[in-house]
C-alpha positions in Angstrom: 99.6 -168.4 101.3 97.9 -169.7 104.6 94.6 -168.3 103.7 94.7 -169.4 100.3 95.8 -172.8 101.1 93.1 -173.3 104.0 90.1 -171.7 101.5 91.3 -174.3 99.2 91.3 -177.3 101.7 88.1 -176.0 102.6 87.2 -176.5 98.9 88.7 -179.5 97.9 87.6 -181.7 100.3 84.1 -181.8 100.3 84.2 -181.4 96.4 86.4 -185.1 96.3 83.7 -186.3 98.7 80.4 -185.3 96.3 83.0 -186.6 93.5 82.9 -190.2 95.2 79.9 -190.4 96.4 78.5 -189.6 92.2 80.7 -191.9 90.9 79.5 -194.4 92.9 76.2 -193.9 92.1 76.6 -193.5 88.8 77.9 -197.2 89.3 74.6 -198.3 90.8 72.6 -196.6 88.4 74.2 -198.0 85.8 74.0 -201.9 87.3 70.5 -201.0 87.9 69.9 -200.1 84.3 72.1 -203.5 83.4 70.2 -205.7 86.4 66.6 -204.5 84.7 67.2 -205.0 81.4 68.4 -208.8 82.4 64.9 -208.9 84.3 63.3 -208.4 81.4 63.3 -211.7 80.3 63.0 -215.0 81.8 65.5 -217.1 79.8 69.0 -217.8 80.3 71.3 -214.8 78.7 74.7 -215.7 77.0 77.6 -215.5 79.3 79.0 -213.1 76.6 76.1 -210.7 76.9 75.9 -210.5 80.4 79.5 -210.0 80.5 79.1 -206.7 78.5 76.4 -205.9 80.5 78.4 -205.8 83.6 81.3 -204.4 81.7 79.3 -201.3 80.5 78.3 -200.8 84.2 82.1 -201.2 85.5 81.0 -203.6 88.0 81.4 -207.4 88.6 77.9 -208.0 90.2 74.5 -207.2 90.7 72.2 -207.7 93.6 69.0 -206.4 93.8 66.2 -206.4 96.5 62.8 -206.5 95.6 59.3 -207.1 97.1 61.8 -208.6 100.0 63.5 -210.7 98.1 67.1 -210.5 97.4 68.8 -211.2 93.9 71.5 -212.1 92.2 70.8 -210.8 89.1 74.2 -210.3 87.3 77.4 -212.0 88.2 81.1 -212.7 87.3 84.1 -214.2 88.9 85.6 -211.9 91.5 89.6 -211.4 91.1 89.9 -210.9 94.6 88.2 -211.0 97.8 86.3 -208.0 99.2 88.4 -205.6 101.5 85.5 -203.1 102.7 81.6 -202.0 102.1 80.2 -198.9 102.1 76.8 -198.5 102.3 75.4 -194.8 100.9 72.4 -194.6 102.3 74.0 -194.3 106.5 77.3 -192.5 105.1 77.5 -188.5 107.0 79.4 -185.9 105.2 82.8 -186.5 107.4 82.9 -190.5 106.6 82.4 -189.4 102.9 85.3 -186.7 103.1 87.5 -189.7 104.7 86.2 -192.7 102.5 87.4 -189.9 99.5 90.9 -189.1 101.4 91.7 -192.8 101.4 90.8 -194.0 98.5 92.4 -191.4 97.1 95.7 -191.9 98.9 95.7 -195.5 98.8 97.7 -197.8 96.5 96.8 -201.3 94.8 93.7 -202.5 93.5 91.3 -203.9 95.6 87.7 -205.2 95.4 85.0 -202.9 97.5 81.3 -203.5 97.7 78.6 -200.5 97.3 75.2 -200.2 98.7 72.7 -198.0 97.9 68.6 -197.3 97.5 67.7 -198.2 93.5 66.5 -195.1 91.5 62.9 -194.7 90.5 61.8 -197.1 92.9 62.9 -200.5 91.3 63.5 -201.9 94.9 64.6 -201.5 98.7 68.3 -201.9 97.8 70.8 -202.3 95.4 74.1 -203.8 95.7 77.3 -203.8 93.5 80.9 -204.7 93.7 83.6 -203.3 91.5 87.2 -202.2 91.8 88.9 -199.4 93.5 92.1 -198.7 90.7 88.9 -196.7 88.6 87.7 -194.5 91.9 91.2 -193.8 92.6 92.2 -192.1 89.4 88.9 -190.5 88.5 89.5 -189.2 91.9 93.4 -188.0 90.9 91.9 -186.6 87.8 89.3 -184.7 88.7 91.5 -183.3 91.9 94.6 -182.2 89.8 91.3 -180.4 87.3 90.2 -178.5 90.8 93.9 -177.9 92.2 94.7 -176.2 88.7 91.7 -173.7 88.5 91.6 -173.3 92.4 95.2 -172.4 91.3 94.5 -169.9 88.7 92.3 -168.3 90.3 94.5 -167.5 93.9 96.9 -166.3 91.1 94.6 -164.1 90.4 93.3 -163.2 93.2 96.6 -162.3 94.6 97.5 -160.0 92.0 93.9 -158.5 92.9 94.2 -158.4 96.0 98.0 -156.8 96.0 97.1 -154.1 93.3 94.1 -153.3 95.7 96.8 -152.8 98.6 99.4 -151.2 96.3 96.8 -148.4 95.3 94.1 -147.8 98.0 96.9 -148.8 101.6 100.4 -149.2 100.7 100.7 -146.1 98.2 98.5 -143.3 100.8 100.7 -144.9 103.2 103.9 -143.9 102.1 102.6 -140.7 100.6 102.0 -139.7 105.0 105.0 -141.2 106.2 106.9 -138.7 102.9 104.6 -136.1 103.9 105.8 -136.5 108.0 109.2 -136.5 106.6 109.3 -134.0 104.7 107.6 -131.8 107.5 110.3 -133.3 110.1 113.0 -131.5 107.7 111.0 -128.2 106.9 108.1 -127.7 109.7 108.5 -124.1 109.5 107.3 -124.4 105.7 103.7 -124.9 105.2 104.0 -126.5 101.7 105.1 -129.5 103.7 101.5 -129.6 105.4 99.7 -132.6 103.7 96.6 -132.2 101.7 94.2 -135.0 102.6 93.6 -137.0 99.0 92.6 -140.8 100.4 89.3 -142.7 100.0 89.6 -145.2 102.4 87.5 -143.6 105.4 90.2 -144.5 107.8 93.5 -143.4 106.0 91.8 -139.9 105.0 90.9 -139.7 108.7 94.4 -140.0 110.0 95.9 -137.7 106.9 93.3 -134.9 108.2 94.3 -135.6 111.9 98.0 -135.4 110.6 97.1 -132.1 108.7 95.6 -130.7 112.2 98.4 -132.0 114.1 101.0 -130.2 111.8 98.6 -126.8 110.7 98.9 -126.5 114.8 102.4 -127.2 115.4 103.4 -124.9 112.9 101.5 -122.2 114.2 103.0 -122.8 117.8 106.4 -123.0 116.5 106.2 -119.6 114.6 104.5 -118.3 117.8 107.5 -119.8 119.9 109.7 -117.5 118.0 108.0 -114.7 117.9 107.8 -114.9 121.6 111.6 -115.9 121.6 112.6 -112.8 119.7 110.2 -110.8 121.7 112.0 -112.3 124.9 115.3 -111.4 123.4 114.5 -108.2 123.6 113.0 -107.6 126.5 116.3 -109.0 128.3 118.0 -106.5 126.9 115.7 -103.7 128.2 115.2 -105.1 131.2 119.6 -105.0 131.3 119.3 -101.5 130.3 116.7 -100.4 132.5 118.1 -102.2 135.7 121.5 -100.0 134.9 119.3 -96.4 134.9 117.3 -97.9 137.8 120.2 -98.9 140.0 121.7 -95.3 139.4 118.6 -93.9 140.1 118.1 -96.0 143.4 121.7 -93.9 144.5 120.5 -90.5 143.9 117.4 -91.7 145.9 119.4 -92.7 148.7 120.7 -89.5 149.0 117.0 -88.2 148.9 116.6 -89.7 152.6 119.6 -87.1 153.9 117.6 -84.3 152.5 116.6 -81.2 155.1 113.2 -80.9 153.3 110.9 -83.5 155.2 108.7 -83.5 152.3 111.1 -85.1 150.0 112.5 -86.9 153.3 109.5 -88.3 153.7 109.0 -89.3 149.9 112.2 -90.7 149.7 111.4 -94.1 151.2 108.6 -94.8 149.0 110.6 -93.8 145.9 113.4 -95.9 146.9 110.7 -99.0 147.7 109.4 -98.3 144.1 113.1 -98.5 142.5 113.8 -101.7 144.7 110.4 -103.5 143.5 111.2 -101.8 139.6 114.9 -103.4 140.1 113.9 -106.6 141.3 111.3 -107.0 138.8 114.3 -106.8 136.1 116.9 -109.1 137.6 114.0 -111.7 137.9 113.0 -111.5 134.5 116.6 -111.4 133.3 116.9 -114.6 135.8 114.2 -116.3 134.1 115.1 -115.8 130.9 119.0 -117.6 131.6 117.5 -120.2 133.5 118.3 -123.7 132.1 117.2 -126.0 134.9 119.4 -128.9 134.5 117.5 -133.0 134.0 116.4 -133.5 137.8 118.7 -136.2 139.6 116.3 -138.9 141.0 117.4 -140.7 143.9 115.2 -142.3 146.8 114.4 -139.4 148.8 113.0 -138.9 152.7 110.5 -136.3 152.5 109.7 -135.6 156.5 113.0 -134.3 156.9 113.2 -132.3 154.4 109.9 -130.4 154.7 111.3 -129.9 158.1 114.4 -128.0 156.9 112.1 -126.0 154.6 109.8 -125.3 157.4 112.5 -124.2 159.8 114.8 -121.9 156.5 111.3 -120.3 156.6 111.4 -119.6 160.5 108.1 -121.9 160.5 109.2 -124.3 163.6 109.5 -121.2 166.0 106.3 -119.9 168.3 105.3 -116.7 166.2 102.2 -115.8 164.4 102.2 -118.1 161.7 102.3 -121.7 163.2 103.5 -125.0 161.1 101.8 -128.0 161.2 103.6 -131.3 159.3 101.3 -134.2 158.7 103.7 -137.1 157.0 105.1 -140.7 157.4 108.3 -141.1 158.9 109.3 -143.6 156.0 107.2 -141.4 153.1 109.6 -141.1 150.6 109.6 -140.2 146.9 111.8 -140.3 143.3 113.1 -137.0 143.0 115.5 -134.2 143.6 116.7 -133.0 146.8 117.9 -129.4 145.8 114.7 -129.0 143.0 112.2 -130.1 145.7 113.2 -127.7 148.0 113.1 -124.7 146.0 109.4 -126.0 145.2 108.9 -127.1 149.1 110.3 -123.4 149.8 108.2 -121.1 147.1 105.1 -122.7 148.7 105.9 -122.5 152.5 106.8 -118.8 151.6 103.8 -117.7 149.3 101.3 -119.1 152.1 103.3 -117.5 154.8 103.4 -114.2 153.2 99.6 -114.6 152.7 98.7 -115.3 156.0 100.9 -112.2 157.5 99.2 -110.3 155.3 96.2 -110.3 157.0 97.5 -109.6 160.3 96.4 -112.3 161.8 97.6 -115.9 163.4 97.5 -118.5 160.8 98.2 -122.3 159.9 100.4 -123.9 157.4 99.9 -127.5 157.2 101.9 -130.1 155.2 100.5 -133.9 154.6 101.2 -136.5 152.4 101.1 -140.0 151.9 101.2 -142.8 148.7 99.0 -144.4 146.8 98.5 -146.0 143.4 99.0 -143.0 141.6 102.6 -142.6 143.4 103.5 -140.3 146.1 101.6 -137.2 147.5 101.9 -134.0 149.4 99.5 -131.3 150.4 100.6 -128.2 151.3 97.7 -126.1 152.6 97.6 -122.9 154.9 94.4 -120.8 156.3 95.4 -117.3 154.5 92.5 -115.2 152.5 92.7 -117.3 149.4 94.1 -116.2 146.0 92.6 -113.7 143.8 90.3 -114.9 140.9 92.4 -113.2 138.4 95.7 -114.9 140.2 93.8 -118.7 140.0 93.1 -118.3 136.5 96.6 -117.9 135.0 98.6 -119.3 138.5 101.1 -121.5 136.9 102.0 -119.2 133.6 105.2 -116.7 134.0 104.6 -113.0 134.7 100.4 -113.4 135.1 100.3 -115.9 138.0 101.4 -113.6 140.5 99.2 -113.1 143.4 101.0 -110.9 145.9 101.7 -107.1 145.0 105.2 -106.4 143.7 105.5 -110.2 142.7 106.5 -111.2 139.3 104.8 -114.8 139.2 107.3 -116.6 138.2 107.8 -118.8 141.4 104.5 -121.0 140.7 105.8 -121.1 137.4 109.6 -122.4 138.0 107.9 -124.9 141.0 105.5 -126.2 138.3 107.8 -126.5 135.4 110.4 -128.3 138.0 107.8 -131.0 139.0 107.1 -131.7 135.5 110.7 -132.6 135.3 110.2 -135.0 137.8 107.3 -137.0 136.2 104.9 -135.6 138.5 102.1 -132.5 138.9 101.1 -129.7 141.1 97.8 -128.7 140.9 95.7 -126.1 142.7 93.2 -127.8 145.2 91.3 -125.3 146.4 91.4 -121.6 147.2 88.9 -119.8 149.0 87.9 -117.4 152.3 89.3 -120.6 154.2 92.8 -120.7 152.6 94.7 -122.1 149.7 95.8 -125.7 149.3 97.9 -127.1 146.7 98.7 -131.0 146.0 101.9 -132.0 144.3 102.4 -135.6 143.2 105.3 -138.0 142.6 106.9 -140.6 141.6 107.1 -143.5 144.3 110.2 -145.1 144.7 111.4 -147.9 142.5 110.7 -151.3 144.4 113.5 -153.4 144.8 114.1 -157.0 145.1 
């Protein structure tokens, strides 16, 4: 209704403006007409005559300028004196628009005065006076005649417009937002996958992005439960097989008492082969339980606490693996005491076991800081780096693992906890130099 009532103000008023300004020349054109056909003769004209003369022109004078000279060439008694003049020739489109508002929203009958330039050339001016009651309701007419068919034709334009909307927005619209229901109820069922049908370019490309979106998520759904069903059931073999390998790891034992020193001596390595086989089934029974509950986010100090994870790990001792902690006394972080530590801890303990590995002395060094982004920590060590085939699948259960007899589920848990938090860990580097890892979080709320 806005837009059709401002395309019709933009309308209407310049068309009551040209509507003045014609009639008002039609007035001068037709005193013109009147004030030469008086010229034509020298005599005196009856009073009657010149009275129908100025009659037919709808005006009560005539003045006309020629060859310098001004004229009165018609004239009759004026009822009333002259309120204003407006003279065509200097008028500019916004003095006609308001000339055309007031006389059109004016009340009583007053005498005006017109000048204009004489058509044809029959002189430098011509000058009239007649009444405004005429102007005003040729002006009413003629505006109610546009406000009708201006009328008529927003009608129909509306219903346009709205069957436009109806068919080619409003209908392809609710045909998605059925289609997402109908998949929210069934997603498992591919017959609630929409069919892109719409010919507006931008609604058929958001039904084929919506037919990607759901073609993909029900493929990952149906591969979620395969892999749930196949988890099932490796649970229970894994159950099973710990059982037989925990009886076997008895019999084993007994092995080491044995007064053959050949089975003696393979007796250790049978019994570190059951312990590994063992472990690898309790963690993978472990992993499978595991419902890590929502974390609970509280301001915490992270100095200290990498401190108590350094010293669990036997990391603030002198021995061959030194500690080195790079961090703000007043760093602290959004997050979860207990979770972080379990992250804090898989870390400290993978690089450890790395560096021991070699043999050699090594470094472990945590730093950290804030920033935009939120909070920080690097946790780096100078160990032999990770394998390629352990970088490429580091964070995903059972492939990550990068230390033999490891299950790779660690990196895993760690990544899947800081997640929970809001935050990331990412691999930094990992080379002949060592292995660093970054884990951001969230910086603590500011108060105040």
């Amino acid at each position: 209704m806005v837009f059709v009532i401002l395309a019709e103000t933009l309308i209407f008023l310049p068309y009551i403006a040209k509507f003045r300004e014609d009639w008002m020349l039609l007035r001068l054109e037709k005193a013109q007409i009147a004030a030469l056909a008086r010229l034509t003769t020298d005599a005196v004209i009856d009073e009657s005559l010149e009275a129908e003369l100025l009659a037919n022109a709808g005006v009560f004078n005539v003045v006309l300028r020629r060859d310098e000279v001004r004229q009165l060439v018609l004239s009759s008694p004026i009822p009333s004196p002259i309120v204003a003049t407006y003279d065509l020739r200097l008028a500019s489109v916004w003095d006609l628009v308001a000339d055309a508002l007031a006389a059109m929203l004016g009340s009583g009958n007053h005498v005006i005065r017109i000048i204009g330039t004489p058509t044809n050339d029959a002189g430098s001016l011509i000058e009239i006076t007649t009444e405004t009651a005429p102007l005003r309701l040729a002006l009413l007419e003629s505006g109610l005649r546009i406000l009708a068919m201006s009328a008529l034709v927003s009608a129909a334009t509306a219903v346009l417009l709205f069957t436009a909307v109806q068919v080619l927005m409003v209908r392809p619209i609710g045909r998605v937002i059925a289609s997402m229901s109908a998949y929210a109820a069934a997603p498992e069922d591919a017959r609630s996958v929409i069919v892109p049908t719409a010919r507006i370019r931008e609604l058929r490309e958001a039904e084929e992005a919506l037919q990607t979106l759901q073609t993909q998520l029900t493929g990952a759904l149906r591969q979620k439960e395969r892999l749930a069903q196949l988890g099932s059931a490796v649970a229970k073999i894994s159950h099973d097989l710990r059982n037989i390998l925990t009886s076997a790891q008895l019999f084993a034992d007994r092995m080491e008492d044995s007064d053959d020193p050949m089975v003696a001596r393979s007796a250790p390595k049978l019994i570190g082969s059951l312990n590994r086989a063992i472990t690898l089934c309790e963690t993978t029974l472990a992993f499978g339980k595991a419902e890590e509950p929502p974390p609970r986010l509280a301001r915490l100090a992270l100095r200290p606490l990498v401190e108590e994870v350094l010293e669990a790990e036997s990391m603030m001792r002198d021995g061959t693996v030194t500690a080195l902690v790079d961090l703000p006394d007043n760093l602290a972080a959004m997050a979860d005491g207990e979770q972080l530590y379990r992250v804090l801890s898989n870390l400290v303990r993978n690089a450890r076991q790395a560096i021991e590995a070699t043999g050699k002395p090594g470094e472990i060094e945590v730093s950290g800081g804030q920033d935009a982004a939120g909070v920080w920590l690097r946790i780096g060590d100078t160990g032999p780096g990770l394998p390629q085939k352990a970088r490429e699948n580091l964070f995903a259960a059972f492939q990550g693992g990068a230390r033999k007899g490891g299950t790779g589920l660690g990196l895993a848990i760690a990544a899947e906890l800081i997640r929970g938090h809001g935050g990331r860990l990412d691999l930094l580097r990992s080379d002949a130099e060592g292995t660093e890892f970054l884990m951001t979080l969230p910086a603590p709320k500011q108060l105040g």
